[in-house]
C-alpha positions as CSV (number, residue, x, y, z in Angstrom):
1,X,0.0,0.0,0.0
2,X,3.2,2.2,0.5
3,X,4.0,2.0,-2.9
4,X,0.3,3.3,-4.2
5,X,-0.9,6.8,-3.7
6,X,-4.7,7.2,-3.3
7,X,-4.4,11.0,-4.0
8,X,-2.3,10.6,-7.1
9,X,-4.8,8.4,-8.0
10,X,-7.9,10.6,-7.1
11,X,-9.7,7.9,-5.4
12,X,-11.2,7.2,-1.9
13,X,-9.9,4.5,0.4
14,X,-12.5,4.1,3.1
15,X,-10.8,1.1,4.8
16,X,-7.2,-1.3,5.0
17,X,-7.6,-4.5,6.5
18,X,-3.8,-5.9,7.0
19,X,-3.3,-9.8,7.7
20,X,-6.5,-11.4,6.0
21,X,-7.1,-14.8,6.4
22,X,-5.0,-15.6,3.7
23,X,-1.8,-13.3,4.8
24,X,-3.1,-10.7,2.3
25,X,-4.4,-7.0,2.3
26,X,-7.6,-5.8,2.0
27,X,-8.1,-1.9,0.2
28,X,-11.6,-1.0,0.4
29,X,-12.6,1.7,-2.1
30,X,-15.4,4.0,-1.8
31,X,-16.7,3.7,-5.3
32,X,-16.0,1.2,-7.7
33,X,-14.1,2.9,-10.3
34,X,-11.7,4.2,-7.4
35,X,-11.5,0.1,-7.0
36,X,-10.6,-1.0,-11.2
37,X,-8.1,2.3,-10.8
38,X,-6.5,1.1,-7.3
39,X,-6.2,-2.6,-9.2
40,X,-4.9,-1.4,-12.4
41,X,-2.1,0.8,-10.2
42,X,-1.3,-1.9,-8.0
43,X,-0.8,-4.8,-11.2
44,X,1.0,-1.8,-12.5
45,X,3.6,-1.2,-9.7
46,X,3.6,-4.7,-8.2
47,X,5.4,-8.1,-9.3
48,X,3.6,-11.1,-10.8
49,X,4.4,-12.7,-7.2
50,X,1.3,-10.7,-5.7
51,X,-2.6,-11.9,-6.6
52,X,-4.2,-8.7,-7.0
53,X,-8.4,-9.5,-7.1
54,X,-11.6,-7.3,-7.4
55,X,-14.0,-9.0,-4.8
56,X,-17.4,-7.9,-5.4
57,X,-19.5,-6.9,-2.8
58,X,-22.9,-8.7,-1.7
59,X,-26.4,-7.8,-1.3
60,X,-27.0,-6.7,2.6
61,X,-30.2,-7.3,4.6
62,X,-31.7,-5.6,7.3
63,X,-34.6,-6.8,9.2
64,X,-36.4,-4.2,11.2
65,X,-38.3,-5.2,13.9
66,X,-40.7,-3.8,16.2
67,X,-42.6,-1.0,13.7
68,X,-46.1,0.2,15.4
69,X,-47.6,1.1,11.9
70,X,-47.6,-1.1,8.9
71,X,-45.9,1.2,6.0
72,X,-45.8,0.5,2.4
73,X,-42.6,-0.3,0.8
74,X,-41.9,3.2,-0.8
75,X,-42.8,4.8,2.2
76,X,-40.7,2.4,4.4
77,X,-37.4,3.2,2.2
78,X,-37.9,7.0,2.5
79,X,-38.3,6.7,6.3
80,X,-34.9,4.6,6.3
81,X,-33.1,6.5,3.8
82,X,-33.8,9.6,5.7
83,X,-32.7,7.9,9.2
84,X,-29.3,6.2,7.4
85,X,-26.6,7.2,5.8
86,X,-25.2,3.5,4.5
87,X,-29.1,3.3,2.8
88,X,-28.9,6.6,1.5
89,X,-25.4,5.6,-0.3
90,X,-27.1,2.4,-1.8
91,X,-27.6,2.1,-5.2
92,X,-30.6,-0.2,-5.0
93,X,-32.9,-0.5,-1.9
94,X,-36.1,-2.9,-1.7
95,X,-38.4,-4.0,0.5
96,X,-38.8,-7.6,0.9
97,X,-41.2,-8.4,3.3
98,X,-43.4,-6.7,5.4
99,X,-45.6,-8.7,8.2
100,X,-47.3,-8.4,11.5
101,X,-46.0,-10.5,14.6
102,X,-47.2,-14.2,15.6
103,X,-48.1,-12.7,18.9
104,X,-49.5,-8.9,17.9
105,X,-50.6,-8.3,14.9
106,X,-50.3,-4.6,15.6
107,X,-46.6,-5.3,15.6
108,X,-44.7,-5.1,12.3
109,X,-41.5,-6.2,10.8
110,X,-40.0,-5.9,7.0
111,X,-36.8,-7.6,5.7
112,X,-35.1,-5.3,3.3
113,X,-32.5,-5.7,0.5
114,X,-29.5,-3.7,0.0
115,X,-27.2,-3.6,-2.9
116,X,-24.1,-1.1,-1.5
């Protein structure tokens, strides 16, 4: 990572992970074009002894639990968006499934889809 400048680069790292499972490094980019640059520089600058890999991120889910009013599903994203930043930065935000409790049914909960 010494050897790569993010700034000559013009991209964002949000996060370095050191010693993965596998003895490797993890740069975590905030966008993916920052992440095909940072890949290009490092094959670029590094020897054919390092394994430099794109790993593609994977659909998140939330469940929210405990909701005292049974919302659609457009109105349910706005109210999260507004409330969180990491939904507000997804590119694709869904609602699942939305259901009352076993034990209330004036209780509601809603799995929801992510794609950051």
């Amino acid at each position: 990572m010494s050897n790569i400048n993010p700034t000559e680069l013009k991209i964002k790292v949000s996060k370095v992970k050191n010693n993965t499972r596998d003895g490797g490094i993890l740069v975590v980019c905030s966008k993916t074009e920052g992440a095909s640059k940072f890949k290009d520089a490092a094959n670029a600058k590094l020897s054919n002894a390092y394994e430099v890999k794109e790993i593609k991120s994977r659909n998140s889910k939330i469940r929210i639990v405990g909701m005292i009013e049974k919302h659609e599903s457009d109105e349910l994203i706005s109210l999260l968006k507004f409330q969180n930043d990491v939904i507000q930065s997804s590119k694709v935000c869904s609602v699942v499934k939305i259901w009352a409790t076993k034990k209330n049914d004036k209780i509601y909960q809603a799995t929801q889809c992510l794609m950051l």
